[in-house]
VEXPAVO-583095 format. One line per 8 residues: number of its first residue (from 1); their letters; for each residue x negated, y negated, z of C-alpha. Coordinates in nm, 4 decimals. Layout:
<nodes>
NUM = A = X,Y,Z ~ ... .
</nodes>
This chain:
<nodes>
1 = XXXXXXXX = 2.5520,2.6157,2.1627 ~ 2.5114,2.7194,1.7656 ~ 2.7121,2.4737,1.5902 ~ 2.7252,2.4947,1.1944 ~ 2.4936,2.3195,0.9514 ~ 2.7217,2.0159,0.8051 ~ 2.6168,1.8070,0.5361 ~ 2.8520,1.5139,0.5929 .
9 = XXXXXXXX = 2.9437,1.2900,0.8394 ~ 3.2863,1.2589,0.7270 ~ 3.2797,1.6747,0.8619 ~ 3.1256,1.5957,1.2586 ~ 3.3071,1.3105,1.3301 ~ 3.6175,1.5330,1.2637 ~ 3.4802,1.7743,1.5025 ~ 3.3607,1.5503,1.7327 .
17 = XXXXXXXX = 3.7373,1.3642,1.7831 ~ 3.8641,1.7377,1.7747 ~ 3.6036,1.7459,2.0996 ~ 3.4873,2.0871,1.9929 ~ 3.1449,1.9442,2.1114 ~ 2.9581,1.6151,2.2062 ~ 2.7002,1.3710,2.0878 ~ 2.4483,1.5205,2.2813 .
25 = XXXXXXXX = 2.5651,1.8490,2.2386 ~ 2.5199,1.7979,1.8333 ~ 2.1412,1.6299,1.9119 ~ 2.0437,1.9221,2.1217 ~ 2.1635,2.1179,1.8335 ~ 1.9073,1.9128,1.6056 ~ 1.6015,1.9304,1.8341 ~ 1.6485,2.2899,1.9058 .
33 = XXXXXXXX = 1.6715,2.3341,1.5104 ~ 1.3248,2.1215,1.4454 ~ 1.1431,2.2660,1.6870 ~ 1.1770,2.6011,1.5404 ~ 1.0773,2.4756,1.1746 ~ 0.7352,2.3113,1.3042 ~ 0.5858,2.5210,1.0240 ~ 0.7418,2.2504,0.7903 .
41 = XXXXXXXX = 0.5558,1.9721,0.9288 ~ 0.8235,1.7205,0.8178 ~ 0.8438,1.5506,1.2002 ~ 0.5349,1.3750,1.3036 ~ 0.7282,1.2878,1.6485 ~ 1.0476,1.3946,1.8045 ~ 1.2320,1.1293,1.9453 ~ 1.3578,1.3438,2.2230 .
49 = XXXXXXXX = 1.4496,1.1389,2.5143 ~ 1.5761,0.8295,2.3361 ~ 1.8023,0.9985,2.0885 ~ 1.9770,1.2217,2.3690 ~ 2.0006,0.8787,2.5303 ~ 2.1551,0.7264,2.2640 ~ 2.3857,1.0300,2.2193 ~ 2.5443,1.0252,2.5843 .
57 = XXXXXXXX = 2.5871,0.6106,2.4645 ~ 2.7772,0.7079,2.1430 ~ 2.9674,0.9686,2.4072 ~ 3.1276,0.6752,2.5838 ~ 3.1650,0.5111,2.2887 ~ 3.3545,0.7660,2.1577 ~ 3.5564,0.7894,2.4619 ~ 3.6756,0.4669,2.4590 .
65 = XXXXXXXX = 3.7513,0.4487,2.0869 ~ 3.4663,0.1749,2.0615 ~ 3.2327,0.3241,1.8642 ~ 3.0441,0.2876,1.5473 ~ 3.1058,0.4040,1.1492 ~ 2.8077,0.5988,1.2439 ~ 2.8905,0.7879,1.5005 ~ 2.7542,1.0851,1.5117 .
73 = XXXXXXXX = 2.4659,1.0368,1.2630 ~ 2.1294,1.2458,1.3640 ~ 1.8654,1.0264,1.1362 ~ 1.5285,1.0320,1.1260 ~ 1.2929,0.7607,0.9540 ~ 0.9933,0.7781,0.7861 ~ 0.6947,0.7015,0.9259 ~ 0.6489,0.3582,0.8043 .
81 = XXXXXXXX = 0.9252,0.1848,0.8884 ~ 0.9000,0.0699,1.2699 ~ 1.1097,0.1529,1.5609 ~ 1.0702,-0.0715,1.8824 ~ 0.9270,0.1022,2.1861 ~ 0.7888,0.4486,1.9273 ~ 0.5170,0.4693,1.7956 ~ 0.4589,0.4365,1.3963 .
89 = XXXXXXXX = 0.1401,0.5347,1.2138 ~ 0.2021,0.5241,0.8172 ~ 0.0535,0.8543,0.8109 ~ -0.2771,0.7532,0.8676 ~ -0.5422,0.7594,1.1604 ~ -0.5803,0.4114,1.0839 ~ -0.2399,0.3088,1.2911 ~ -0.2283,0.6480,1.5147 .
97 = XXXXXXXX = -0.1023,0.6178,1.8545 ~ 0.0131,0.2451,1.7402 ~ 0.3360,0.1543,1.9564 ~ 0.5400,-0.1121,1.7672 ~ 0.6372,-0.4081,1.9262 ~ 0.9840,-0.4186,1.7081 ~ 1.2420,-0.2596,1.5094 ~ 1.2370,-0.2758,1.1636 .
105 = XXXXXXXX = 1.6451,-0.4748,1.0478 ~ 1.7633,-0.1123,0.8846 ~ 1.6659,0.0470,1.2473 ~ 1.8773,-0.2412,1.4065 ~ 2.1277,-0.2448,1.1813 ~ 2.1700,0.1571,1.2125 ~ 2.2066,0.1375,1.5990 ~ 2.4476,-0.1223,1.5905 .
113 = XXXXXXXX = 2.6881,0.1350,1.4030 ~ 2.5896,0.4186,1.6904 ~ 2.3414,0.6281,1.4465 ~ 2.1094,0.8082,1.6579 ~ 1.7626,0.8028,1.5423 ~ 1.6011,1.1367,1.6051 ~ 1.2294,1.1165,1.4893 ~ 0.9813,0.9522,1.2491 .
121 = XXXXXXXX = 0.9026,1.1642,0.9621 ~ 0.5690,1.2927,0.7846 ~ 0.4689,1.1188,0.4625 ~ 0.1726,1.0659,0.2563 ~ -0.0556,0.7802,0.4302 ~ 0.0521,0.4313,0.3804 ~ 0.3076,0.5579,0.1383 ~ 0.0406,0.6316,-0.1559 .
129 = XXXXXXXX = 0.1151,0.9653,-0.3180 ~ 0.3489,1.1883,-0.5188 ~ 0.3263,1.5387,-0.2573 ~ 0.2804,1.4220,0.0776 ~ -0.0443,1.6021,0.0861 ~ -0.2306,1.2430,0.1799 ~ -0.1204,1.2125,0.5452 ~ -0.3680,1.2560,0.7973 .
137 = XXXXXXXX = -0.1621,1.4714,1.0060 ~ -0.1047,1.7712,0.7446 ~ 0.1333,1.8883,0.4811 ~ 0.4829,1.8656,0.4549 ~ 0.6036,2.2128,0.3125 ~ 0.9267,2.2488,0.0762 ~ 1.1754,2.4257,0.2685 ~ 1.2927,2.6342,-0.0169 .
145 = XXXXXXXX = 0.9388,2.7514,-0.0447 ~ 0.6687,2.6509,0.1957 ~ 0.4061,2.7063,-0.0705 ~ 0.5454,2.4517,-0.2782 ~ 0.4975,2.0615,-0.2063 ~ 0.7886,1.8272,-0.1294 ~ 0.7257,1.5432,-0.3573 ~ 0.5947,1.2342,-0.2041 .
153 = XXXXXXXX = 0.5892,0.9594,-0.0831 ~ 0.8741,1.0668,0.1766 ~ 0.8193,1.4022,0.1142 ~ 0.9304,1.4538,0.5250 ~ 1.2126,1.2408,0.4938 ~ 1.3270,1.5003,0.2264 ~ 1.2229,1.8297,0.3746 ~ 1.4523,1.7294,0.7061 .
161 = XXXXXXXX = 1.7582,1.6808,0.4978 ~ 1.6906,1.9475,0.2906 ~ 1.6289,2.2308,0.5994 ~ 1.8902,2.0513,0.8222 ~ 1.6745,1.9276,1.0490 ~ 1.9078,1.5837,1.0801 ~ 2.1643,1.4675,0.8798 ~ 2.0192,1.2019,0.6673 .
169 = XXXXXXXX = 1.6828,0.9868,0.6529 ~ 1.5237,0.6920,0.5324 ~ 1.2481,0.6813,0.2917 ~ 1.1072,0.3844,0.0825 ~ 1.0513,0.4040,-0.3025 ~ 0.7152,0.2080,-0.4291 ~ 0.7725,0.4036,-0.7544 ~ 0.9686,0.6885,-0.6842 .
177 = XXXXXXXX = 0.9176,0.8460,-0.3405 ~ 1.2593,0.8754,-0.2998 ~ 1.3814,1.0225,-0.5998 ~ 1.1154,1.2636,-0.6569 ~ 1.1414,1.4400,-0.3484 ~ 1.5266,1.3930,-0.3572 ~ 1.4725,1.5980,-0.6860 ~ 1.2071,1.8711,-0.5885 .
185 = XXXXXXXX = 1.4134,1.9456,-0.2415 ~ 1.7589,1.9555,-0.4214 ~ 1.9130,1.6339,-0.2579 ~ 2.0598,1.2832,-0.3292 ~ 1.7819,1.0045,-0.2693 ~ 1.8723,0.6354,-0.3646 ~ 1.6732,0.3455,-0.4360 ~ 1.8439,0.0472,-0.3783 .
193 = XXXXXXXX = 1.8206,-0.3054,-0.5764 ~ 1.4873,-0.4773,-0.4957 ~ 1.6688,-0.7071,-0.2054 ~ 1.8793,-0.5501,-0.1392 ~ 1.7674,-0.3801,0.1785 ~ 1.5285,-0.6083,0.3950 ~ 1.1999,-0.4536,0.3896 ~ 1.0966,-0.6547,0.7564 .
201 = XXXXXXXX = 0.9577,-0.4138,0.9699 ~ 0.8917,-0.1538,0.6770 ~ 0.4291,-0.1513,0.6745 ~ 0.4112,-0.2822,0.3419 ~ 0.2531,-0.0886,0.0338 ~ 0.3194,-0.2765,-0.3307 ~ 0.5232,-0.5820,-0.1302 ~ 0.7212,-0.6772,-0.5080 .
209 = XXXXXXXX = 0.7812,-0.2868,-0.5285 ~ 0.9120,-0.1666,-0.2096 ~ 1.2343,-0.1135,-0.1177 ~ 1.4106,0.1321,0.1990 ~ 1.6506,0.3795,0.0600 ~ 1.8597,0.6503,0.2360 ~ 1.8593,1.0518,0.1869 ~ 2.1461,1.3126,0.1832 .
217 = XXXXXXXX = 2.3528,1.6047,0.0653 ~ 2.6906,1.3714,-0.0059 ~ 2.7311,1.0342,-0.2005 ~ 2.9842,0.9091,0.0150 ~ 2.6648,0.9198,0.3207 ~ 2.4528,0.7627,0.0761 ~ 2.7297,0.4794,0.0096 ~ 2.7616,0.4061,0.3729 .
225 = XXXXXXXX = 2.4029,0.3851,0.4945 ~ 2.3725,0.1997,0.1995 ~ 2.6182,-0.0129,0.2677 ~ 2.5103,-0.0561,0.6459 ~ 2.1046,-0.1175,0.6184 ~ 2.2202,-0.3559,0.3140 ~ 2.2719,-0.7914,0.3134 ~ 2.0610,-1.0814,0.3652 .
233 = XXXXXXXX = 1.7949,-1.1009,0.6421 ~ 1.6241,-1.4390,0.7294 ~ 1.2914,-1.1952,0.8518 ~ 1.3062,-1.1131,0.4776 ~ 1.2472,-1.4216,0.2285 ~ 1.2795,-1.1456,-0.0643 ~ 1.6491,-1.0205,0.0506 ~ 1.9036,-1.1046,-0.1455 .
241 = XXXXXXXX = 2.2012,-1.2977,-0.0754 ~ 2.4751,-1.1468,-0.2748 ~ 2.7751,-1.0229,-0.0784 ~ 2.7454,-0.6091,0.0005 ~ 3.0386,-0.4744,-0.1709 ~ 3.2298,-0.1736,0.0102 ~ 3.0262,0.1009,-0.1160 ~ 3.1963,0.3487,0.0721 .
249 = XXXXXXXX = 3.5609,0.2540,0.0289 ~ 3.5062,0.2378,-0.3215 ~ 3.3665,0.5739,-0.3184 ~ 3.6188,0.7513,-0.1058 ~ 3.9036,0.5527,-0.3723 ~ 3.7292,0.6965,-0.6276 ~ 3.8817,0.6308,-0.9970 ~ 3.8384,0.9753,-1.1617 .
257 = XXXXXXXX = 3.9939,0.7999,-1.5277 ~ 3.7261,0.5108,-1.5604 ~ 3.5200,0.5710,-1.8907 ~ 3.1213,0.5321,-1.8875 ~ 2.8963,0.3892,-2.1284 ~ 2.5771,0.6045,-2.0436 ~ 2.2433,0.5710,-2.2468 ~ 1.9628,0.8210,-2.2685 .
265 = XXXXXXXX = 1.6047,0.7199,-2.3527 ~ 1.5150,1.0077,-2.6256 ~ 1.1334,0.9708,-2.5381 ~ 1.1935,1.0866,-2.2092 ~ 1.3699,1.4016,-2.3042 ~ 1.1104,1.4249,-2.6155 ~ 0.8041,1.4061,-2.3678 ~ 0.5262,1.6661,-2.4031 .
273 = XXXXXXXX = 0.5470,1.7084,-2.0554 ~ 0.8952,1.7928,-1.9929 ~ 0.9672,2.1256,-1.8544 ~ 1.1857,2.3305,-2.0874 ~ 1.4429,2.4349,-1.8611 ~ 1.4915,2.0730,-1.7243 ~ 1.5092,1.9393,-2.0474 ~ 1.8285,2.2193,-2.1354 .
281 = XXXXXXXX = 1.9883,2.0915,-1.7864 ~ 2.0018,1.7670,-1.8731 ~ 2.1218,1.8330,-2.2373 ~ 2.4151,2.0428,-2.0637 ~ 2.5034,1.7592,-1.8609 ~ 2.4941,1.4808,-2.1714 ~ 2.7148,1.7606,-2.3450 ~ 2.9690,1.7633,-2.0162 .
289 = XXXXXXXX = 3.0190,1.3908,-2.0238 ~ 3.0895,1.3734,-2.3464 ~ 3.3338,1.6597,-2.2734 ~ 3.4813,1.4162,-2.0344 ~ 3.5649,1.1489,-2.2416 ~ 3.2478,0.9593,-2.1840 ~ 3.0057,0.7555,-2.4359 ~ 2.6403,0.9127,-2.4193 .
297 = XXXXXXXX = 2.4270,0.8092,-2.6607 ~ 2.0417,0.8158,-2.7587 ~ 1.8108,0.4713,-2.6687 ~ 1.4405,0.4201,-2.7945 ~ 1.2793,0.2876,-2.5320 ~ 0.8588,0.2607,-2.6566 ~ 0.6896,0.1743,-2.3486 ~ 0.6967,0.5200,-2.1484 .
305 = XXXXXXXX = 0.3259,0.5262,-2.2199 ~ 0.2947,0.1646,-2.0785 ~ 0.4428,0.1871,-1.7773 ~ 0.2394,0.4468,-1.5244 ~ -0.0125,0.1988,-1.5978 ~ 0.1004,-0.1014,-1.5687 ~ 0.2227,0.0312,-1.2128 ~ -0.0457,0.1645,-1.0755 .
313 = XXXXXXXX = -0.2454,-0.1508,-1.2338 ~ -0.0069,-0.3679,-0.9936 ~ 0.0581,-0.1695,-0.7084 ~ -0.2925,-0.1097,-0.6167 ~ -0.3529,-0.4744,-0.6313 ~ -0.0762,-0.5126,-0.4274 ~ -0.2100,-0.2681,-0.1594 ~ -0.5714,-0.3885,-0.1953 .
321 = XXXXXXXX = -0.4243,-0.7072,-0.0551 ~ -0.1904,-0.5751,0.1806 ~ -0.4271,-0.3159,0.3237 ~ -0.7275,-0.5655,0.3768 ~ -0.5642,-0.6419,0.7324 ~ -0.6555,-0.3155,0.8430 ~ -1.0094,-0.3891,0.9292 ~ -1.0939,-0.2957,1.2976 .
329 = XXXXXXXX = -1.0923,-0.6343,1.4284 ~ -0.7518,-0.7613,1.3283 ~ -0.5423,-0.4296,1.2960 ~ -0.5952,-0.0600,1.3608 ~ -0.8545,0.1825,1.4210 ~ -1.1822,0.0605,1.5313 ~ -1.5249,0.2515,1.4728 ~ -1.6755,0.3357,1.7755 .
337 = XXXXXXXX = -2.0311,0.3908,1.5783 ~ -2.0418,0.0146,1.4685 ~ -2.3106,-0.1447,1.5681 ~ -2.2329,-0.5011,1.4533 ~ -1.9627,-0.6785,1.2389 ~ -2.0316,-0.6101,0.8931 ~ -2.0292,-0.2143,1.0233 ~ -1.7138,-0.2465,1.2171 .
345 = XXXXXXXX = -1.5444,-0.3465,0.8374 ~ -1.7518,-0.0722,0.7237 ~ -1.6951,0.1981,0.9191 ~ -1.3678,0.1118,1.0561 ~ -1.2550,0.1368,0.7142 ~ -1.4563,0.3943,0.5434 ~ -1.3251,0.6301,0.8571 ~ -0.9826,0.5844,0.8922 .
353 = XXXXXXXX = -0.8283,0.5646,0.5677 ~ -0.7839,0.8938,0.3491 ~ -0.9245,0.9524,0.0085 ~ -0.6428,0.8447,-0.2069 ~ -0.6195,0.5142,0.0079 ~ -0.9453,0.4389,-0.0610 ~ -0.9438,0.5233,-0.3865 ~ -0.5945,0.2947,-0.4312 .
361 = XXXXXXXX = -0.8004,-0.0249,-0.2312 ~ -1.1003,-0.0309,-0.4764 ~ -0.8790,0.0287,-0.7812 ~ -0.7023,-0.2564,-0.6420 ~ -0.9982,-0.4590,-0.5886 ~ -1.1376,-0.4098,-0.8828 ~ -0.8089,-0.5531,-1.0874 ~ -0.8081,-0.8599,-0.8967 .
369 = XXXXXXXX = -1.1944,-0.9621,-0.8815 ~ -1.3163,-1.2428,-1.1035 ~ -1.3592,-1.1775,-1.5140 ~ -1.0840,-0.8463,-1.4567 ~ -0.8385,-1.0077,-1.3565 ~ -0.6277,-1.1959,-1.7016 ~ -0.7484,-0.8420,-1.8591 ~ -0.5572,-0.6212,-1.6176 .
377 = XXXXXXXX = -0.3741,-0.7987,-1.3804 ~ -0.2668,-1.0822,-1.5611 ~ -0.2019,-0.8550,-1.8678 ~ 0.0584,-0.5828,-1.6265 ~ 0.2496,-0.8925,-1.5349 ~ 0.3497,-0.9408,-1.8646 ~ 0.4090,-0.5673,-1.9441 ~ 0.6070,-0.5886,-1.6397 .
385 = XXXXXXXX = 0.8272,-0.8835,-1.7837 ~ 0.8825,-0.6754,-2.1373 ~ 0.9690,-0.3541,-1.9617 ~ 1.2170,-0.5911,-1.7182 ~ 1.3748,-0.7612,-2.0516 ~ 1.3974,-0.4259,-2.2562 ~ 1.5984,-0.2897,-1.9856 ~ 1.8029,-0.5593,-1.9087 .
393 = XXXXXXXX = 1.8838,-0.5566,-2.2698 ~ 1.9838,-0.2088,-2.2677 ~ 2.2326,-0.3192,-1.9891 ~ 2.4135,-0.5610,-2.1618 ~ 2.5358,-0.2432,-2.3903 ~ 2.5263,0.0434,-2.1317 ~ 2.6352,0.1325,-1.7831 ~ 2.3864,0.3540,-1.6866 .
401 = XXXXXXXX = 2.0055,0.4971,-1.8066 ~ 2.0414,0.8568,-1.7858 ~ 1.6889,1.0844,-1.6879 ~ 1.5365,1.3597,-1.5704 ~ 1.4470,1.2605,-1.2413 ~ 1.0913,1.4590,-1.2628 ~ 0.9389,1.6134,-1.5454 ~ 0.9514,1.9609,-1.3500 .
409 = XXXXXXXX = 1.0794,2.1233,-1.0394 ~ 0.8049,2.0851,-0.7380 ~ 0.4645,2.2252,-0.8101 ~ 0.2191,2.4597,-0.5290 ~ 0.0636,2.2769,-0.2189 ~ -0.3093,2.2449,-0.3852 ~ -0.2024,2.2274,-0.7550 ~ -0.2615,1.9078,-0.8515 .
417 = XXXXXXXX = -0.4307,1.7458,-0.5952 ~ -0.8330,1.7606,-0.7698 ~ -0.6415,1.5363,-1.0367 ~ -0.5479,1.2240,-0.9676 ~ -0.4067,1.1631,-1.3267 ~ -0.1867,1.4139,-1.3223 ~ -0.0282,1.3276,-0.9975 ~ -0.0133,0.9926,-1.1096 .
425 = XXXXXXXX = 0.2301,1.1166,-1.3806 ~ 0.4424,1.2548,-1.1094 ~ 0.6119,0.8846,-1.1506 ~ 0.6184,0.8729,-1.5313 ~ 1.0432,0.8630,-1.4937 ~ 1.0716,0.6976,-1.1582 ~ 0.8362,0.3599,-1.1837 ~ 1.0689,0.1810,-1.4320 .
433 = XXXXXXXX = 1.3224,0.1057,-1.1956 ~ 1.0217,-0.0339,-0.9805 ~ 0.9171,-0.2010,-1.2273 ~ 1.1851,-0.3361,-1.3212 ~ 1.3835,-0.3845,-0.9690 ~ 1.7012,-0.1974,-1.0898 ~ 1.8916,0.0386,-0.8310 ~ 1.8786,0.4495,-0.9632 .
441 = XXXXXXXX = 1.9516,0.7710,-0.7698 ~ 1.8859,1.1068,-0.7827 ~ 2.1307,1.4055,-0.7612 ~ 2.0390,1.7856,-0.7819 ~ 2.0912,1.9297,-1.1305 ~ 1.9953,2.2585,-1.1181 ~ 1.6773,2.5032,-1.0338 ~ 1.3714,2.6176,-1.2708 .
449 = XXXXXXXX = 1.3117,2.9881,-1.3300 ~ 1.1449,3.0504,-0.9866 ~ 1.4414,2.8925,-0.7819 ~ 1.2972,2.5636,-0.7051 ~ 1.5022,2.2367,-0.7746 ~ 1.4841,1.9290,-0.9860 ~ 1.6931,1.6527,-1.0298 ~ 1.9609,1.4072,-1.2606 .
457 = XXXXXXXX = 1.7980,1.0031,-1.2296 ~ 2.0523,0.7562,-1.3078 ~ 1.9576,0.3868,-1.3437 ~ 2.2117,0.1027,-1.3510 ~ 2.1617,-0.3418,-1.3484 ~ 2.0515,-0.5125,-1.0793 ~ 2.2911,-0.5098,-0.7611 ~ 2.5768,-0.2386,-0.9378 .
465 = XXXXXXXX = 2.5026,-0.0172,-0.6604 ~ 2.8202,0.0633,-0.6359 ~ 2.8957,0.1036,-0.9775 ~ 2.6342,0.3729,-0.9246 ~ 2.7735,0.5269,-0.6647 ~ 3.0731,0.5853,-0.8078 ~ 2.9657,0.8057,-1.0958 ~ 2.7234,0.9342,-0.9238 .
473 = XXXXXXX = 3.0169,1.0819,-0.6805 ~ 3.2567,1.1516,-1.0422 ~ 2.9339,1.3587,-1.1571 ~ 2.8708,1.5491,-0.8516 ~ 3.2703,1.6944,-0.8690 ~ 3.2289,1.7221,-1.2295 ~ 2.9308,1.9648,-1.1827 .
</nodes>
């Protein structure tokens, strides 16, 4: 049965009370749909006999009136956050054919509300790229154009959204592998609050970065998987315990009078880099608030230059430590031509990770290793703590930072990926929430000349996610 391609869940749980077709029914639907866009390469695995299983669960459920708020949610997850029982790789050969032991809390937390998790999604390896071109099992394609990349980090986690291959996903955002894809695949990506979201069971990358964040075509989905995977979790010392407001409630209430203070940081919209077309976009849309009775106005914000740096300065030192576990005695792939221990590390190593891994470990090293470390390091930290204050200062007078989400729509598979510099500047919007530990979201704003997407970032304070939310829904009506 050909059922029609919804982009809400508000939409199949209608039809699914209206019993014009089951649980399983609507998974079959999926699978049948993913298997005939392989050529995307977004799923690494299809979790074929456990979701239908799940399905015929959320069928009694349903039954009985006993089921969860997400019923009827066909999710997949990226392919670093774990899933007990399936196996989880990070992208890389490293962790292939690894079976985890454990869910990750966000997994847990979405079964308890009768989501049904339908595969684990391709990504670039360990999370450490801006295209998705780094995983060791191929290229995710952009479904608009499969010549085009995806963005990256969870560039699959995008591309199934985006083709309708589930109804939403989970990515993570190191600094800004949610939103950039969410922008070059013409979606909604959030990033939540560092804390937010527990990050136990997600395989760590930048561990004072990282944060799990949901994809998909509607705010109000957004502001309940938020709302769900959200709240304190004793496996997590770094969650936060602030109460998890009603996201969703306040969304569906929304107050179409409230007023916004929104800022704009000039030096984004002034950068060299900035496509033409996106920069017009986003004027249009400062005009159109104004229009609507809200405050925009121009910030100077000096440290764009600083903060790709200071980023990659502390995220690779980050990784270099989290990575070192990955050794072929303690975790992972082991090198079958090792001869003796120091060539196990050697090998093991030198084999299984990717290029850009490799390339993120040694940078990593390097920062950290005796008579480097005050000068870079050291030095980040405290670029970190200006960037943190500046922002927080432009808080106290503003709702929201307004940005292009990317400085362009998605580039061609191959572009960009001899040049490491320039991919690293893939993030040059994104990394200040990162940075800074902020929640910010991107919506789809428009398309560039060849019909490819880009998207709206807005930034708000710590833990107004649902501030966020909410004019993030008034925006997406206004538009």
């Amino acid at each position: 049965m050909q059922l029609k391609e919804y982009k809400a869940l508000s939409e199949i749980q209608e039809d699914l009370n209206q019993g014009h077709f089951s649980c399983e029914q609507l998974v079959n639907n999926y699978l049948k749909k993913i298997e005939e866009s392989s050529s995307l390469n977004a799923f690494l695995e299809i979790f074929d006999e456990s979701a239908i299983e799940q399905a015929r669960l959320v069928d009694r459920k349903l039954s009985n009136k006993s089921a969860g708020r997400l019923a009827g949610m066909v999710i997949g997850i990226k392919d670093n956050i774990v899933y007990k029982g399936h196996k989880v790789s990070a992208s890389s050969k490293m962790l292939e054919n690894f079976e985890s032991l454990f869910s990750a809390t966000v997994v847990d937390r979405l079964i308890a509300e009768d989501a049904i998790i339908v595969g684990r999604l391709n990504c670039d390896e360990f999370a450490m790229g801006s295209s998705t071109e780094n995983s060791a099992f191929g290229v995710t394609k952009n479904a608009q154009d499969q010549s085009y990349v995806p963005g990256g980090s969870s560039g699959g986690s995008a591309v199934a959204v985006q083709a309708g291959l589930c109804l939403a996903s989970l990515g993570s955002d190191t600094g800004g592998s949610i939103r950039q894809p969410a922008s070059y695949c013409g979606i909604i990506g959030l990033k939540p609050t560092y804390g937010r979201v527990s990050r136990n069971g997600l395989i760590a990358f930048a561990s004072s970065f990282d944060q799990i964040g949901p994809f998909a075509n509607s705010v109000e989905d957004i502001a309940l998987l938020t709302e769900i995977i959200s709240g304190h979790d004793s496996m997590d010392s770094t969650s936060s315990n602030k109460e998890v407001p009603e996201f969703y409630k306040s969304v569906k209430n929304l107050d179409r009078t409230k007023k916004y203070r929104i800022a704009y940081i000039k030096d984004c919209l002034d950068h060299p880099g900035l496509n033409t077309e996106v920069k017009a976009a986003v004027n249009r849309q400062i005009e159109l608030l104004k229009q609507n009775g809200h405050s925009v106005e121009p910030i100077s914000y000096p440290f764009l230059d600083f903060m790709v740096p200071a980023y990659y300065i502390l995220t690779t030192a980050e990784a270099s430590s989290n990575l070192a576990r990955y050794d072929g005695v303690h975790f992972g792939y082991r090198s079958p031509n090792a001869k003796n221990l120091e060539e196990t590390y050697v090998y093991s190593r030198s084999e299984a990770f990717g290029t850009e891994v490799k390339r993120r470990i040694m940078l990593g090293t390097y920062v950290l290793s005796a008579g480097y470390y005050d000068a870079y390091y050291g030095k980040a930290q405290k670029v970190r703590r200006i960037l943190r204050d500046k922002t927080n200062q432009i808080f106290d007078d503003f709702d929201f930072i307004l940005s292009p989400t990317t400085t362009n729509s998605a580039f061609k598979i191959g572009q960009k990926s001899n040049d490491p510099i320039e991919m690293y500047l893939e993030d040059i919007f994104t990394v200040q929430a990162n940075l800074v530990g902020t929640p910010a979201i991107s919506l789809p704003l428009g398309r560039t000349a060849n019909n490819m997407p880009f998207g709206l970032q807005l930034m708000a304070r710590s833990f107004e996610e649902q501030n966020l939310l909410n004019f993030s829904a008034l925006l997406m009506n206004m538009n």
